[in-house]
N, C-alpha and C positions, 0 to 999 in steps of 0.2 A: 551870243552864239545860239542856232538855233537847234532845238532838241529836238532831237528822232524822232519819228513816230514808232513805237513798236507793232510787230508785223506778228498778229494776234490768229489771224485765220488766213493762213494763203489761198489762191485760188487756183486751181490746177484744172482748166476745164479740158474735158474727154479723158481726165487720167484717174479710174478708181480709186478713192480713198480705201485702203480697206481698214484703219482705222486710225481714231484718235483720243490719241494720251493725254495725258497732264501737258503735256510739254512738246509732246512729234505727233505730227501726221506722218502714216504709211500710206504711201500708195503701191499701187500691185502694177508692173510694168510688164508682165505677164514672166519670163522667165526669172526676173530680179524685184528688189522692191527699193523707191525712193523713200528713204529719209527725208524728213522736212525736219528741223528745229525749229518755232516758232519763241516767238518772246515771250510767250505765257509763263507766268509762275503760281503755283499752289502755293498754297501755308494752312497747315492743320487739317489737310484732305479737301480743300476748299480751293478751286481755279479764282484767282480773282479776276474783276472785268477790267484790268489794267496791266499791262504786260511789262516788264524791262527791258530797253530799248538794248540790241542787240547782244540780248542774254544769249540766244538763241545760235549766231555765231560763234560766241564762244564755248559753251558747250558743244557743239559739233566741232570746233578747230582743234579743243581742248581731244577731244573722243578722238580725233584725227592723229593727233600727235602721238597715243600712248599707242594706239593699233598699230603705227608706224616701231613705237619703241620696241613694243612685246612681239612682235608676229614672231621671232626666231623662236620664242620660248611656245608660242598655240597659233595657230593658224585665229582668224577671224575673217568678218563676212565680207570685210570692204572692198570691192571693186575697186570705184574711185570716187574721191572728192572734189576731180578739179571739174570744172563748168562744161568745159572744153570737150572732154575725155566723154561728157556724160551725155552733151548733144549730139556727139558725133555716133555715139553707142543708139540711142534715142533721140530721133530728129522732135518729137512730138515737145523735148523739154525746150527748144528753141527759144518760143518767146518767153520763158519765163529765165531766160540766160541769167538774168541781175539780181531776181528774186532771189535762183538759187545758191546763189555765190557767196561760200563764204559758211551757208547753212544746211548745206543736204548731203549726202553721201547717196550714192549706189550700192548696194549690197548685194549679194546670195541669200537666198532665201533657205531657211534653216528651220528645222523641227524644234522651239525652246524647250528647252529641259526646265519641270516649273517645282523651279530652287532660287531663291535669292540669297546667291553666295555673299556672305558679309564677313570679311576681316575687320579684327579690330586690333589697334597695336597700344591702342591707349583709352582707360575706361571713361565715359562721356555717356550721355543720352540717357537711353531707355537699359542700356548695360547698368548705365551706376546708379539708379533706379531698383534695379532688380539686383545688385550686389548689395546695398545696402539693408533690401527686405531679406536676403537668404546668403550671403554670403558667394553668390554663385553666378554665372552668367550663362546662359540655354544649358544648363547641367552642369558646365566647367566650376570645378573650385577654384576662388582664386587666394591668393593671400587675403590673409589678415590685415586690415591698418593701412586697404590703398585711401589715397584721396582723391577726387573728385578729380580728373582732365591726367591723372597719374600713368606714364608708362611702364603697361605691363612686362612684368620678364621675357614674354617670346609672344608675338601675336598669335591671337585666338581664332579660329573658326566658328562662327556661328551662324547659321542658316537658319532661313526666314521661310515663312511661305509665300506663293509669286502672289498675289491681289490685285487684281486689274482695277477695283472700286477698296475705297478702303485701305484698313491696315494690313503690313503686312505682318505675320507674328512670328513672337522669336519660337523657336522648336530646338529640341535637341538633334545633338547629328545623329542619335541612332532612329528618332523618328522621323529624319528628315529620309535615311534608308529604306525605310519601309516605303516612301512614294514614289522615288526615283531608283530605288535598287543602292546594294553594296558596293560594286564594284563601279558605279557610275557617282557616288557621292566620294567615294575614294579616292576619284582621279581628280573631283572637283576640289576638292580639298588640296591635293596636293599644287594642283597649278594657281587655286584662288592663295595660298599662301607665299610661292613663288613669285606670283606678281605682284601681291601688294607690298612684299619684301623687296623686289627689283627696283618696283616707282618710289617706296618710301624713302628708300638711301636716295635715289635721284632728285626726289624735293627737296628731301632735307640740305643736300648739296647749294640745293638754290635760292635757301629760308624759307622751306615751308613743310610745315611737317605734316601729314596725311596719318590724320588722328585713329580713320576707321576707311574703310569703303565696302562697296559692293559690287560683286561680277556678275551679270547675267551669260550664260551659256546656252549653246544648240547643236544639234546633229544635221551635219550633213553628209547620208551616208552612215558610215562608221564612224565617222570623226566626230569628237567633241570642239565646238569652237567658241572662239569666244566671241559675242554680238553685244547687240543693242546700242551703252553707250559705255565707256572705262573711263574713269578715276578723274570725274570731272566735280566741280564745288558743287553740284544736286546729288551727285551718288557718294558723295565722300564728306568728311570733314577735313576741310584746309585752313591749316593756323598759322598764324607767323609765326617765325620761330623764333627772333627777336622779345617779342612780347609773351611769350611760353611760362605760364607760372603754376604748377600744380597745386590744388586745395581750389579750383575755383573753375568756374563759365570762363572760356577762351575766348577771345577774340576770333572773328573771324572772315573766309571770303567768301563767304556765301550767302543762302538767304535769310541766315537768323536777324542780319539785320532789320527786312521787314518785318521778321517775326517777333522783334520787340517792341516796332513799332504798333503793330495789330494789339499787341497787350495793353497796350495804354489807351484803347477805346473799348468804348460799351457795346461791345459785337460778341454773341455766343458763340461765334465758331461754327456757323452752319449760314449756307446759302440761303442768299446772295451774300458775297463777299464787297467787302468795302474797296472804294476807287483809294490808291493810293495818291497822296499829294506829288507834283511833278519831282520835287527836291529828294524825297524817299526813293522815285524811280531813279532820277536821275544818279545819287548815291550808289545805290545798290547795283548800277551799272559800273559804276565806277571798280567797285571793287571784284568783279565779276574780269572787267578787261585788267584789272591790275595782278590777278591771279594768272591768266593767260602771259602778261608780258611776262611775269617771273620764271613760270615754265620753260618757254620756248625762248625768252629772249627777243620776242617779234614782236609786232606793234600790231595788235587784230586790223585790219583792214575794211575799211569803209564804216 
């Protein structure tokens, strides 16, 4: 069988880049902006020089799917996803028809609100890190006597700061107030808890429990919306829920797998990042489309 190549830097010529992430190219379509998902993956703030063959699909179909789920509950930026819809919108995306199929979206262009909203519904990471030193997570007390990957009594709010380079850090909600205001971290709070409560039941329906995640939001206008990307295996933790055992490291569908593998070499964790061997990319694709089918029940395409 022959392996993908992954699609690392696209080429959009005549169409402003206006920037690029870990993971998406934006470009400026003048009233709108193209999403690009490339197959790029970071580990430890480091892009490595080897991508995941159609990671990059499924993160944008995955993003595709909840924005379809949530819109009754917040508006969001999407236009549209299909190919079609997006050349006829912009003749200019024409010949890159195949390129973008599958990995781009259209959107609204939106003022971000610079909060990285994160729910957590069960303690993991950099939470049970910092529960264990203080008992507490960005100020919340939690019980006494969790363990390690344990779900908490009612999911938490904890908000980050947004970091375009770097980390991002945990803050409490009253400091997160003072950057973006009271009444706009209020509303954030209340709809980052409703969504990740909406999508959680609906995994978990499917075998897969949504450990944590993160909502990025923006204004357009008056309105809070919700953008970027939603509740995919890079902004979230996704576990199976078969394999679920508190007191321990989860199994999972995302990128921890390379990230165990990067532990087992003699790399400091600062660039240049190591080439991953093809069987690590090709894995780590695997489980990236095996999270997509459980979702939607669809078989990602191409």
């Amino acid at each position: 069988m022959q392996t993908l190549k992954p699609l690392l830097s696209p080429e959009l010529k005549d169409i402003p880049l206006l920037k690029k992430g870990k993971v998406r190219n934006v470009y400026d379509m003048g009233k709108e902006l193209l999403f690009v998902t490339t197959d790029r993956i970071s580990a430890f703030d480091v892009i490595l020089p080897s991508g995941i063959p159609d990671k990059g699909k499924v993160l944008n179909m995955i993003s595709v799917f909840w924005f379809e789920f949530t819109k009754n509950m917040i508006k969001n930026h999407v236009i549209t996803a299909d190919p079609d819809e997006m050349v006829a919108k912009e003749e200019r995306l024409a010949p890159y028809k195949d390129m973008l199929t599958g990995r781009s979206m259209l959107v609204k262009k939106a003022e971000p609100i610079m909060a990285e909203c994160v729910v957590r519904g069960y303690i993991s990471g950099s939470a049970w890190k910092d529960y264990q030193k203080t008992g507490m997570v960005c100020g919340i007390k939690l019980p006494e006597g969790l363990k390690n990957s344990q779900k908490l009594p009612e999911p938490i709010f904890t908000p980050s700061t947004k970091a375009d380079v770097g980390h991002d850090m945990n803050i409490s909600e009253e400091e997160m107030a003072e950057i973006v205001g009271e009444d706009v971290i209020a509303l954030l709070k209340e709809k980052s808890l409703a969504l990740y409560t909406a999508a959680s039941v609906y995994a978990l329906s499917k075998g897969i429990i949504i450990a944590d995640t993160k909502f990025e939001f923006g204004k357009i206008g008056e309105d809070i919306i919700l953008m970027d990307e939603a509740l995919t295996p890079d902004s979230s933790r996704f576990w199976p829920k078969d394999d679920y055992e508190p007191g321990r490291v989860q199994k999972s569908f995302d990128k921890q797998f390379v990230r165990d593998y990067l532990e087992t070499l003699d790399w400091d964790k600062t660039p240049p990042g190591p080439t991953l061997p093809e069987e690590i990319s090709v894995k780590t694709s695997m489980k990236y489309k095996e999270a997509y089918k459980i979702l939607t029940g669809k078989e990602l395409d191409g």
